[in-house]
N, C-alpha and C positions, 0 to 999 in steps of 0.2 A: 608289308612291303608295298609301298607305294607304284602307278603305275609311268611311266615314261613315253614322250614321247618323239621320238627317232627321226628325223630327218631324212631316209632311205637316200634320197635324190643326190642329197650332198654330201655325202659318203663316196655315190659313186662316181660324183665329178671330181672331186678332190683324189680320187685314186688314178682317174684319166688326167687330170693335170700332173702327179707324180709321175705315171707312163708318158705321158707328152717330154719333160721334160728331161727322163731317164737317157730319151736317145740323144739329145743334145752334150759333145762330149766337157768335160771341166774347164773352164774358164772360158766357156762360150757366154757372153755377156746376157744375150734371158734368161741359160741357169744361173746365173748369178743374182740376178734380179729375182726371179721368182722362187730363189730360195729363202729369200727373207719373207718373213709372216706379213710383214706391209703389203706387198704385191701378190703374192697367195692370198690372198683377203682379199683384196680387189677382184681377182681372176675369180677367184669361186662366187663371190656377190655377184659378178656379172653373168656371169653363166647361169646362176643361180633363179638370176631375175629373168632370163629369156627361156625357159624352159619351166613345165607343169613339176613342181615338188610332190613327192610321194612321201606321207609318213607313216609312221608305223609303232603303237600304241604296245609297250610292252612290261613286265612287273621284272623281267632280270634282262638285263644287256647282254650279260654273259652270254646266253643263250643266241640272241643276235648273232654279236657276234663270231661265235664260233658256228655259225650254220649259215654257210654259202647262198644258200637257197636267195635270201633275201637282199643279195648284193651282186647278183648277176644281171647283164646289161643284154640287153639284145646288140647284135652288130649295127643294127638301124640306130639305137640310142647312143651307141659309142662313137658313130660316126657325125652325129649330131655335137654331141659334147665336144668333139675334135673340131670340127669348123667353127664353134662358136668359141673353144680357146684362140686357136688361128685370128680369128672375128677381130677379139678384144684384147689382146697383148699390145697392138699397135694403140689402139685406142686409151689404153691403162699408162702405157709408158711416154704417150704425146701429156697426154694430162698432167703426169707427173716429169716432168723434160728432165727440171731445175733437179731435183732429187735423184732420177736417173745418170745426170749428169756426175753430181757428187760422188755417189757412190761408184761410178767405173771409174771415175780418176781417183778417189782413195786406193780402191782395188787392184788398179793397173799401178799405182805405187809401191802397194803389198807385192803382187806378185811378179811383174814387171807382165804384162797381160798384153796380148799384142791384139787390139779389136780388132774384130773381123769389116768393118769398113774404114778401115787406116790405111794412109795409105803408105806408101814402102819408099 
């Protein structure tokens, strides 16, 4: 068996971007956005890149994964990965305007979606 190596860091940012955007309720236009893998990719690279990566060398994942130990955050690192999502959503979605744009007016077509800066 060959041996592997693990990522730890981005496991656990990618689990703080699911929690980030768990509380945001359905058809709020960032979960919508950041439920597509284009802008999860972005968010996690960016996070990714301002923060020290930890890995972690192993021969079963299995193992990994089902043992907690190796995927707990201190509050100081959660809190960190939280302002630096906060950070770059604004930054990801100026970038990508044009894209942003398409996609809430397909979506607000699909669902009839009423954006939260529209006005009434």
């Amino acid at each position: 068996m060959s041996e592997q190596i693990i990522n730890v860091t981005a496991i656990l940012v990618q689990q703080e971007i699911d929690n980030f955007f768990a509380e945001y309720p359905d058809g709020n236009p960032y979960k919508i956005l950041f439920s597509l893998p284009y802008f999860q990719q972005q968010l996690l690279h960016k996070v990714l890149s301002q923060i020290p990566n930890h890995r972690l060398m192993t021969q079963d994942k299995a193992i990994f994964f089902n043992d907690d130990t190796y995927l707990n955050a201190s509050l100081k690192e959660k809190e960190i990965i939280d302002s630096l999502i906060l950070k770059n959503i604004p930054k990801i979605l100026t970038k990508n305007y044009q894209k942003v744009g398409e996609i809430l007016v397909k979506e607000r077509s699909k669902t009839n979606l009423s954006l939260i800066w529209e006005d009434d």
